[in-house]
C-alpha positions as CSV (number, residue, x, y, z in Angstrom):
1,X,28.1,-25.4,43.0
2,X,27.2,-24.7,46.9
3,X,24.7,-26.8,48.6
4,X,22.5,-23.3,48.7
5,X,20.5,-23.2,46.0
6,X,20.8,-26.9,44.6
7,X,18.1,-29.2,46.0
8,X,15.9,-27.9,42.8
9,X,17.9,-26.3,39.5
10,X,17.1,-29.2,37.8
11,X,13.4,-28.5,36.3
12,X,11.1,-31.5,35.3
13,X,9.3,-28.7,33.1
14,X,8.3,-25.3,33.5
15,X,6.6,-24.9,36.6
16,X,3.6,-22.9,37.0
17,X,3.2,-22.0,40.2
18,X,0.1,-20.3,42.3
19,X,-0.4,-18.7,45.5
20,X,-3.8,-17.8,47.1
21,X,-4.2,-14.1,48.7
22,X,-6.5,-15.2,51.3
23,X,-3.1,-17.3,52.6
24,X,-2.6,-14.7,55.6
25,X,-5.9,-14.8,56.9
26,X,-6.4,-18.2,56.8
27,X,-2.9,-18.3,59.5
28,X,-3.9,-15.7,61.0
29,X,-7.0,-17.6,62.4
30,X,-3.8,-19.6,64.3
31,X,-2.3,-17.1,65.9
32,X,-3.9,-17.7,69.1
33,X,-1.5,-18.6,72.3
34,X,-1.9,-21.8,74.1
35,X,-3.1,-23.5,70.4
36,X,0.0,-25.2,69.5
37,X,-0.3,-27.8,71.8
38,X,-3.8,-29.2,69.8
39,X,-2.1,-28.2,66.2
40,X,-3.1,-30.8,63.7
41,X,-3.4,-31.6,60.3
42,X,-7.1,-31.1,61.1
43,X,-6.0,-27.3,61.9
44,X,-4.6,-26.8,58.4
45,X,-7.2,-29.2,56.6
46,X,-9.9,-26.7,57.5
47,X,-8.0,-24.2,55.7
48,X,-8.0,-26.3,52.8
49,X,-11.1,-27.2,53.0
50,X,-12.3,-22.9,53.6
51,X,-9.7,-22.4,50.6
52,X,-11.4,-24.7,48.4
53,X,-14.6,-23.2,48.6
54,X,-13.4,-20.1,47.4
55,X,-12.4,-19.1,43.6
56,X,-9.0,-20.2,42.9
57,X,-6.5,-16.8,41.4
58,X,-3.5,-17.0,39.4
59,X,-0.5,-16.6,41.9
60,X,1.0,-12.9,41.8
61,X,4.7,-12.8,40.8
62,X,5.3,-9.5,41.7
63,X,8.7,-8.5,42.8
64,X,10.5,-5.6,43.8
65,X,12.3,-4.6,39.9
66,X,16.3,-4.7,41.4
67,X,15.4,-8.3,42.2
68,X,13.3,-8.9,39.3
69,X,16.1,-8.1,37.1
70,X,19.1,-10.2,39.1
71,X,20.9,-13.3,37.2
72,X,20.9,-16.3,38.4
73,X,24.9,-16.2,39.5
74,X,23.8,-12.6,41.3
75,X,20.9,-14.7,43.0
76,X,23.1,-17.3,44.4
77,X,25.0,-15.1,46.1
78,X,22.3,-14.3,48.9
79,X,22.8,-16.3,51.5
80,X,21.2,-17.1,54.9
81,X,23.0,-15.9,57.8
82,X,24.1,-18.9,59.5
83,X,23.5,-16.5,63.5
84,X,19.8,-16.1,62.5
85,X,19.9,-20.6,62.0
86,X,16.5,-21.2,63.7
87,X,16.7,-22.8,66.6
88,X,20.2,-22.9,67.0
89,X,20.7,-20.6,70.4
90,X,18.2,-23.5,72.1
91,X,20.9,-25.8,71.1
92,X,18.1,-28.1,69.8
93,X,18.4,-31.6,67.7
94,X,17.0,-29.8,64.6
95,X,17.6,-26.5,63.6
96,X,16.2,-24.5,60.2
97,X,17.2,-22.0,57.7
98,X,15.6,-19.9,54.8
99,X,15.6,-19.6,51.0
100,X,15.7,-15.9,49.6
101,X,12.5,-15.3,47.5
102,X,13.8,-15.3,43.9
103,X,13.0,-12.9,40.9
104,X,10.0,-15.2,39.5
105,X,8.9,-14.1,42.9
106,X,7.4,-17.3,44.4
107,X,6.9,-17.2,48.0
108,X,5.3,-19.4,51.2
109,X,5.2,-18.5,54.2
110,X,6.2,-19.6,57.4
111,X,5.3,-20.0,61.3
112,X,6.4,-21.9,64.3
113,X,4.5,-23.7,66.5
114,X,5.6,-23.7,70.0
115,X,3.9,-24.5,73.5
116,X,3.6,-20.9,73.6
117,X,1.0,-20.7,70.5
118,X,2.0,-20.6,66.6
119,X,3.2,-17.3,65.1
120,X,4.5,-16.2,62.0
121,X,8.3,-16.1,60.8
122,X,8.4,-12.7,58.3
123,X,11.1,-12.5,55.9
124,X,13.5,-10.4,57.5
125,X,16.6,-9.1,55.1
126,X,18.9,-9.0,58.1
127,X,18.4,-12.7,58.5
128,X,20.7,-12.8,54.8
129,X,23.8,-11.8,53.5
130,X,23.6,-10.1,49.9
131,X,27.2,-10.8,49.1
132,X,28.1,-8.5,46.2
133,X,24.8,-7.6,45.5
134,X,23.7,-3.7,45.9
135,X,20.3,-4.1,46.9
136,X,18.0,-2.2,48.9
137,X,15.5,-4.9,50.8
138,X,14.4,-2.7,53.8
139,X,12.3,-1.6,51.4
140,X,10.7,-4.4,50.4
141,X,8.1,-5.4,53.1
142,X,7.3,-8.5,54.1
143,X,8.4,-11.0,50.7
144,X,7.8,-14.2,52.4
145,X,10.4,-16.8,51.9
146,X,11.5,-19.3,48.8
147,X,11.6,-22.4,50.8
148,X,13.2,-23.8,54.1
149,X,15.4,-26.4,54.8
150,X,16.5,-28.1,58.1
151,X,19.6,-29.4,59.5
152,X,20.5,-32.2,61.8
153,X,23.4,-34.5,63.2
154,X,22.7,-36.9,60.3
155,X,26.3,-38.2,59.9
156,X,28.7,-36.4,63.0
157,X,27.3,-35.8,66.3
158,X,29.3,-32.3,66.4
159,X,27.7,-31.3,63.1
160,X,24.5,-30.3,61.6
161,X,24.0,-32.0,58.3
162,X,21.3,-30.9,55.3
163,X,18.5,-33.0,55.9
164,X,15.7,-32.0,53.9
165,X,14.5,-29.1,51.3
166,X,10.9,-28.3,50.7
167,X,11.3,-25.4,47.8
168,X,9.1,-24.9,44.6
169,X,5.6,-26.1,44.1
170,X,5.5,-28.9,46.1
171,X,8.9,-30.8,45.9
172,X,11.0,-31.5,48.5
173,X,13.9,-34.0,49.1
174,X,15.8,-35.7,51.9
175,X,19.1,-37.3,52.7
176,X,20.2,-40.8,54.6
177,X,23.5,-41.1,56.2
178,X,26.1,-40.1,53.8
179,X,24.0,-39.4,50.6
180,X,24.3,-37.0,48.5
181,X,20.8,-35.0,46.8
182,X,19.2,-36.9,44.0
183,X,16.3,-37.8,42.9
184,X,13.4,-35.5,44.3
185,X,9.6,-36.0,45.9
186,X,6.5,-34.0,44.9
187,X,3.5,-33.7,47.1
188,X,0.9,-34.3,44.1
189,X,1.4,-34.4,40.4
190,X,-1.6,-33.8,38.3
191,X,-2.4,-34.3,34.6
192,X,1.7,-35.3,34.1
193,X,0.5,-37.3,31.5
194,X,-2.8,-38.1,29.6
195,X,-4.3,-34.3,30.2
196,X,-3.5,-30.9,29.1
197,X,-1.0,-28.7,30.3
198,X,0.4,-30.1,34.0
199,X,-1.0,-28.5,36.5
200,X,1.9,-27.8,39.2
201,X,0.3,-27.6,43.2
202,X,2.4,-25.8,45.1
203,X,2.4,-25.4,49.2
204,X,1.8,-22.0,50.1
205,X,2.1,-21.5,53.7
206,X,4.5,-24.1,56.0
207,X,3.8,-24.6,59.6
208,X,7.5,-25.8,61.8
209,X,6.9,-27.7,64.9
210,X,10.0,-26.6,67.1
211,X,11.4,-29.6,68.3
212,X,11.9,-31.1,72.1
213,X,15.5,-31.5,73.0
214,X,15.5,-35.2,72.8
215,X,12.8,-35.2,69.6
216,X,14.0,-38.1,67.1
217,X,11.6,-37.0,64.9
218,X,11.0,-33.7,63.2
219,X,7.4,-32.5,62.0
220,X,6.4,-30.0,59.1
221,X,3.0,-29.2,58.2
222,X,2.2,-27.5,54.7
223,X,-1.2,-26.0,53.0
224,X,-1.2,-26.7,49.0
225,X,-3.2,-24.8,46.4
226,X,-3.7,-25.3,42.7
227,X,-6.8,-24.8,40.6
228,X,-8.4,-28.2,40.9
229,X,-7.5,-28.9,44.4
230,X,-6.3,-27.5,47.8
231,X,-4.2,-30.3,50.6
232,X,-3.5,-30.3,53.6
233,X,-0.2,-32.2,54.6
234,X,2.3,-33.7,57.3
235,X,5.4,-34.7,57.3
236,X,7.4,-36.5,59.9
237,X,10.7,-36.7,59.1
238,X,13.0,-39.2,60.7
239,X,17.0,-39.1,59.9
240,X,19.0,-42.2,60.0
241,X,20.5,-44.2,57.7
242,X,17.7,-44.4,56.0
243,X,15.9,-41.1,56.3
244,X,12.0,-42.0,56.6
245,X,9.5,-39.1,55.5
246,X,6.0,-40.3,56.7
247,X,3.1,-37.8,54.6
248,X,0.0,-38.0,55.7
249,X,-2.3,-35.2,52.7
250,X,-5.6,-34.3,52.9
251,X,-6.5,-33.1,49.0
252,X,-9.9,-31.1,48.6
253,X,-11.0,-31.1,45.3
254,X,-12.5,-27.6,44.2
255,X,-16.2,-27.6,43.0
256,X,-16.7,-26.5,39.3
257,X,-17.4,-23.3,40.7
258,X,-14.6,-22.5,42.6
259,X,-11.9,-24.5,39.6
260,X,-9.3,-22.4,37.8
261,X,-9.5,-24.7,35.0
262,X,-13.3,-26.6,34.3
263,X,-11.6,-29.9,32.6
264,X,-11.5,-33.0,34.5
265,X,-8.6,-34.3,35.7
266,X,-7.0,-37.1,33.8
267,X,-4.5,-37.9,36.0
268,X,-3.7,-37.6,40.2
269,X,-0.5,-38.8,40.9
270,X,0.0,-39.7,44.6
271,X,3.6,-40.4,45.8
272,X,5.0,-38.7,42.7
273,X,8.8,-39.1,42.5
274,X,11.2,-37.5,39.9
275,X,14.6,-38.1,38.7
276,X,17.2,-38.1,36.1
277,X,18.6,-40.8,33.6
278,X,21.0,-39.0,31.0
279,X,23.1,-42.5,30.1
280,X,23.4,-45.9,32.1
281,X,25.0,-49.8,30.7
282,X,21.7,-50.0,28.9
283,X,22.2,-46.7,27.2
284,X,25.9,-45.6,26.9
285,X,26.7,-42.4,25.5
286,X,29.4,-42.2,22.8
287,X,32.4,-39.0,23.9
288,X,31.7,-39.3,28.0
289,X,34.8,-40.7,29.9
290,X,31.8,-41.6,32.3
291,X,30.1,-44.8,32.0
292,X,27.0,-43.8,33.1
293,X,25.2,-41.0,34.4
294,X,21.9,-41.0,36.7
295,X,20.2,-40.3,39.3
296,X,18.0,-43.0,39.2
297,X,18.9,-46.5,37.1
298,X,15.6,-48.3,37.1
299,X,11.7,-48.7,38.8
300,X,11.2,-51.3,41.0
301,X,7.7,-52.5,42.3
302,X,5.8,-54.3,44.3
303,X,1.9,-55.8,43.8
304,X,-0.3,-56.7,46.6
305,X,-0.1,-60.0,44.7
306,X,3.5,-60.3,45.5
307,X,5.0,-60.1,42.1
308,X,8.2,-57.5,41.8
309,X,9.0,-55.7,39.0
310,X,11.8,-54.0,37.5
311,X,12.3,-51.3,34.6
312,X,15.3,-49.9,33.7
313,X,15.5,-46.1,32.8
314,X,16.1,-44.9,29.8
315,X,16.6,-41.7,28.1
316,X,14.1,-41.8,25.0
317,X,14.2,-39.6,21.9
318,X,10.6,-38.8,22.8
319,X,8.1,-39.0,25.6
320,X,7.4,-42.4,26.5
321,X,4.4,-43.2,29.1
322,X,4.2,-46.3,30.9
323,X,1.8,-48.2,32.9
324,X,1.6,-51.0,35.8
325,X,-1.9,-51.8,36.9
326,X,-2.2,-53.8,40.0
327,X,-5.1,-54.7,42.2
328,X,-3.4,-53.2,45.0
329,X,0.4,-51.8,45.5
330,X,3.1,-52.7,48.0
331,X,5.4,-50.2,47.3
332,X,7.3,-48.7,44.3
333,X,10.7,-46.4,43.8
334,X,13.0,-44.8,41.5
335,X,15.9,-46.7,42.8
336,X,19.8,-46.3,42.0
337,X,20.9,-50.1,42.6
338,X,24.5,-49.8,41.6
339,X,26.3,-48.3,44.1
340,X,30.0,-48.8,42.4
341,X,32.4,-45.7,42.1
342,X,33.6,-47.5,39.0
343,X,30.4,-47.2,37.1
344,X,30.3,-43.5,37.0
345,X,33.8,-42.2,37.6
346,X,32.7,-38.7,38.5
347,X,34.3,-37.3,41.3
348,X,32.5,-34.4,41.5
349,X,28.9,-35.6,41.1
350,X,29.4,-38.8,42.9
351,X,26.1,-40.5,41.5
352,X,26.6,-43.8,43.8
353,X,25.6,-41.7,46.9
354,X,22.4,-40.5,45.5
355,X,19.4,-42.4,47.4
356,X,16.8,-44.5,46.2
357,X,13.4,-43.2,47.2
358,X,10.8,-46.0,48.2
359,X,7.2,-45.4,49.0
360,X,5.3,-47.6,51.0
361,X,1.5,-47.3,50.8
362,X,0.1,-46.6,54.2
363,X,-3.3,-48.7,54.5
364,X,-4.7,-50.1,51.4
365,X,-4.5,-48.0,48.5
366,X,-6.8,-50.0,46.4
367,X,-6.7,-50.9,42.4
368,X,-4.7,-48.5,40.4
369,X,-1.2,-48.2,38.8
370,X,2.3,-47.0,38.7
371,X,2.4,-44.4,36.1
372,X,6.0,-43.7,34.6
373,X,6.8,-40.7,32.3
374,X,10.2,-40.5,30.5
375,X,11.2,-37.9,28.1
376,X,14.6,-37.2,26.8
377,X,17.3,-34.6,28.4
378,X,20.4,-33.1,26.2
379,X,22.3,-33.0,29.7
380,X,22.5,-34.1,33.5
381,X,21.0,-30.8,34.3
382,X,17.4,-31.5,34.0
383,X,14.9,-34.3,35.5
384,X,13.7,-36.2,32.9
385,X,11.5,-39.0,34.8
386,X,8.6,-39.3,36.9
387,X,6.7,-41.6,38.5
388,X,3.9,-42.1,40.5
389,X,0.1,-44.2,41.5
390,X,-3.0,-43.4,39.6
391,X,-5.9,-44.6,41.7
392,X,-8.6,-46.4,40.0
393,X,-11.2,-44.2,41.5
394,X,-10.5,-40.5,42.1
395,X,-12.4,-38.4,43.8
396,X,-14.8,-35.8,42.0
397,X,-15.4,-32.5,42.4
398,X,-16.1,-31.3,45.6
399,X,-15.1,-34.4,47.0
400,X,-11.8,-35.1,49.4
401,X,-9.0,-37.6,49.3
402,X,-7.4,-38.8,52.5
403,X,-4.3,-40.7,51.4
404,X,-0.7,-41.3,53.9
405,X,2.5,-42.8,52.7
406,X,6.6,-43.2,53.7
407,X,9.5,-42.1,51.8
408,X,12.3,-44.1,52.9
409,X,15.5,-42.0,50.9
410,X,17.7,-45.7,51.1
411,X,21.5,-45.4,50.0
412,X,23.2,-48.8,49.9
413,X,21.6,-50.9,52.0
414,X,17.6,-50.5,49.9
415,X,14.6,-52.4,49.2
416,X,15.1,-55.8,47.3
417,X,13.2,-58.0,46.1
418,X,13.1,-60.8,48.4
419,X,14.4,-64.0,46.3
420,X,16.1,-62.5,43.2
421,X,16.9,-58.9,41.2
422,X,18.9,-57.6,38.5
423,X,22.1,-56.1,39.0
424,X,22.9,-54.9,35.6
425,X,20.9,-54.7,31.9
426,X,22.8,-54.0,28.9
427,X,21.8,-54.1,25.4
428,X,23.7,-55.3,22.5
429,X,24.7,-57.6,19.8
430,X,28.6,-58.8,20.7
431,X,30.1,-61.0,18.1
432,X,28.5,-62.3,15.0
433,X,29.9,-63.9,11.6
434,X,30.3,-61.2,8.7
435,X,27.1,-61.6,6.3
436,X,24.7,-61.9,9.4
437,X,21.3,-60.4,8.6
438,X,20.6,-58.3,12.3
439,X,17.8,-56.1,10.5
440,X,15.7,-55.3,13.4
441,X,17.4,-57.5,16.0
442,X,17.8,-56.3,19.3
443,X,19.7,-58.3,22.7
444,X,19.6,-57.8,26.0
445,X,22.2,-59.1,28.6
446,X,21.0,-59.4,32.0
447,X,22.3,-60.6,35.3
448,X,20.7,-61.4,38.5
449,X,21.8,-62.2,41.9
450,X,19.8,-62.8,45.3
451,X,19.6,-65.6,47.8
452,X,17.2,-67.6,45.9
453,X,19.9,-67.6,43.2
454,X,22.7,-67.9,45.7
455,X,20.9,-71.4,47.1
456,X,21.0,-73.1,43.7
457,X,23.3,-75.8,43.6
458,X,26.3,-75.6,40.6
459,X,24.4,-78.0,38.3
460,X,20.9,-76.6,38.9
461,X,18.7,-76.1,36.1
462,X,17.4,-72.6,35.7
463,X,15.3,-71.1,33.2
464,X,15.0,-68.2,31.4
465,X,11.2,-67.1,31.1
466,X,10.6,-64.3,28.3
467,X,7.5,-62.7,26.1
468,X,7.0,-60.0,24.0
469,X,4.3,-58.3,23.0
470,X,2.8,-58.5,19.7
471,X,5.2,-56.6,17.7
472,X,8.4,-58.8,19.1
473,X,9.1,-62.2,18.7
474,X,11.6,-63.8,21.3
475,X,14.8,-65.7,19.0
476,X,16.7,-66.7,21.7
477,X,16.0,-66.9,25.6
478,X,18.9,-68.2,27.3
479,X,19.7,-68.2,31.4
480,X,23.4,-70.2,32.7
481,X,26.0,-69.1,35.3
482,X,28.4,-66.4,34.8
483,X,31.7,-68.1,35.8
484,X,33.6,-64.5,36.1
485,X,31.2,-63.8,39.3
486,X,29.3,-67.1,40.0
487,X,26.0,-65.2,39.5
488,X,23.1,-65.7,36.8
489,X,23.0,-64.3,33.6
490,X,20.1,-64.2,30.4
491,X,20.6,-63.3,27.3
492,X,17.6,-62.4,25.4
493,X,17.4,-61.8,21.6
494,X,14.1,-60.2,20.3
495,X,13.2,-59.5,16.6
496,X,11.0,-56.3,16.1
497,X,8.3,-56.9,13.8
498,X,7.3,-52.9,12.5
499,X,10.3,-50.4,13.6
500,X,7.8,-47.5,14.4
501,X,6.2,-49.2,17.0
502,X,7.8,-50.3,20.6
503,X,8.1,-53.7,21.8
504,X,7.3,-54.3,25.4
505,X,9.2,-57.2,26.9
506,X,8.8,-59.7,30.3
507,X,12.0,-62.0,31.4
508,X,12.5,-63.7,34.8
509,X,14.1,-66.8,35.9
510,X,12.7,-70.2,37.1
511,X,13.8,-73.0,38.7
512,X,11.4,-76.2,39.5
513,X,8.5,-74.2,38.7
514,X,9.2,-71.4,41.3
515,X,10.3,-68.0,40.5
516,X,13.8,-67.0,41.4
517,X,14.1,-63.7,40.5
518,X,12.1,-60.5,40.0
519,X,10.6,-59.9,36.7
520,X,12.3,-58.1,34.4
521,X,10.5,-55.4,32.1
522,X,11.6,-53.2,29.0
523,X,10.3,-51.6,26.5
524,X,12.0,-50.8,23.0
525,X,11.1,-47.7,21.7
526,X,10.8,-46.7,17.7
């Protein structure tokens, strides 16, 4: 399919989405020459803040019927026209394109800021081509737009590359050098787990800072709604080979009076990434010529106490919600380690050039802990994992959270560990003697690599260092040298005490009394 309409067809679940009408008045307060020069997130945090004081309304999904009643393949067949490309006739490092409002009819809208002030950027139909489509949008007023995108000289200096999406609620998603789109970034998730219904924020107006001609950075600003809460945000994006996305969110919590919805919430996720896992080594899928399929193969993270952790993704049968708390975080990501061609054969999806995203706490986030949800997906269509921090404190009603982070969208050359990390986790029994009782049995093969493990001498004596929790009891715990690749490997047999209740299981290696590798986590579902 074209790269169009893609960042966002896979859906995590069924968004809700919201959109304020006091949104044009708000920007209009902006629309003063001479101002752009002293825009700031300050600027678009006192909208929040104003937006937040005032009752919260169900977004208005209004569209006009002939697009209301368009199919998806009739959809993606408006295009942007590429003459209209903003900021291409200034021959500029950046330049920025459109989405076409679609027939659920969600909408932001859009302005520039320039040294000459900040106006707004109507929908226009003559900035689109409708392809087959007999449609009549002059009479349509102003629709707003579904989402922009920008463009830069990411991997040829001669072309302008996709560089990053922000479309629906608040997602958005970036590239490195030679990636391809994959997993996916949120602005805020909210009661994902342990609440109600999700509550889906979504950014309602975007503000584009029009580049210099030697800018190496590009910078986005973007107001949020939702009932709880109204943001603020800023994103500086930086392309390389590792694309950085620096946010820096301001998020207003609405008084009880001003709420959509009077229950608490139960959880704030900050950084919130999401991805997909349909099959991997751990989790092969019987009939698929591919070995595995993914976006994303595992969790990694990082305490302020300097322990790093790793969880393999799975695709459960049901919902599964996970927990890491820390006293303070280092970073976490939904990372895709194995970077092979051979372990997914797929020449059209090409999942080894789909990036890692890593978030790096800027300042000192406090206690807290990386929240994972996981729920199973029938195909590779749909994003079936999410992951983000819970802070130990949130703020109340009323109250205000200033929080700043970096996305760093990493492709093969990505956050490690920095003595030792798995390479590959694959569950199993291989051979056993006929008559073997295996009733509830259950074994892992895993395999490390890393300079700690590189440094070890051929004789060395490394460990294998496993638990379980209290429905799993470790049989065999086993580390020694794979002589096929000269690397480490454990192999880790677990009986399961009561089949309808997981197991949660710990493994790393030792040598000498010092840790080696990163700590290897998994949980075995019912």
């Amino acid at each position: 399919m074209p790269a169009f309409f893609l960042p966002f067809q896979r859906s995590f679940s069924a968004l809700r989405r919201t959109r304020s009408a006091a949104s044009a008045c708000l920007a209009a307060l902006l629309l003063v020459a001479g101002q752009a020069q002293a825009f700031s997130l300050d600027d678009v945090a006192a909208m929040a803040r104003q937006r937040s004081q005032t009752p919260w309304r169900e977004a208005s999904h209004a569209v006009p019927a002939e697009l209301a009643k368009m199919e998806y393949d009739d959809y993606r067949d408006i295009r942007f026209n590429a003459d209209s490309t903003l900021w291409r006739a200034d021959k500029l490092p950046y330049e920025a394109n459109f989405f076409h409002v679609g027939r659920h009819g969600d909408s932001v809208r859009i302005h520039e800021i320039t040294t000459e002030g900040v106006k707004p950027l109507p929908y226009d139909p003559a900035t689109f081509n409708f392809g087959k489509n007999k449609l009549s949008p002059q009479t349509w007023g102003d629709l707003g737009h579904g989402g922009v995108r920008f463009f830069s000289n990411l991997n040829s200096p001669t072309y302008k590359d996709e560089l990053v999406v922000f479309t629906g609620a608040t997602y958005f998603r970036a590239l490195g050098a030679g990636q391809r789109y994959g997993v996916s970034a949120r602005g805020l998730a909210v009661d994902t787990s342990g609440g109600g219904k999700e509550e889906f924020p979504r950014f309602t107006d975007f503000w584009l800072e029009k580049p210099a001609g030697d800018a190496k950075q590009l910078t986005v600003y973007a107001l949020m709604d939702s009932e709880r809460m109204t943001g603020a945000y800023r994103f500086e994006i930086t392309p390389g080979e590792q694309t950085s996305t620096q946010v820096q969110a301001r998020i207003f919590m609405r008084p009880a009076a001003t709420s959509g919805n009077s229950a608490p919430v139960a959880t704030l996720g900050i950084a919130p990434l999401t991805s997909m896992f349909f099959s991997g080594e751990n989790q092969p899928r019987p009939g698929d010529f591919r070995p595995e399929v993914h976006d994303s193969d595992g969790l990694m993270m990082a305490t302020g106490e300097g322990e790093w952790l790793w969880r393999p993704l799975q695709n459960p049968s049901a919902p599964v919600t996970t927990s890491f708390s820390m006293k303070s975080l280092k970073g976490f990501g939904l990372m895709q380690r194995d970077r092979s061609f051979a372990s997914y054969e797929d020449t059209e999806a090409r999942y080894e050039l789909r990036p890692s995203a890593w978030i790096t706490p800027v300042g000192d986030w406090g206690p807290g802990r990386v929240e994972m949800l996981q729920f199973t997906t029938p195909d590779e269509t749909h994003d079936n994992v999410a992951a983000y921090w819970v802070p130990e404190k949130m703020p109340a009603p009323g109250q205000s959270l200033d929080i700043a982070w970096q996305v760093n969208w990493q492709g093969k050359n990505q956050q490690l560990p920095p003595n030792g990390w798995v390479t590959q986790s694959r569950r199993g029994i291989g051979y056993s003697k006929a008559g073997t009782d295996l009733t509830g049995q259950v074994q892992f093969v895993i395999d490390f690599a890393g300079p700690a493990l590189d440094a070890l001498p051929e004789d060395a004596k490394v460990e294998a260092i496993s638990s379980a929790d209290g429905n799993g009891r470790v049989l065999e715990s086993i580390a020694y040298k794979n002589p096929a690749t000269g690397a480490w490997r454990m192999t880790l047999r677990v009986q399961r005490l009561n089949p309808a209740q997981p197991v949660e299981l710990r493994a790393f290696l030792k040598h000498d009394n010092h840790t080696v590798s990163e700590t290897w986590t998994n949980l075995i579902t019912p």
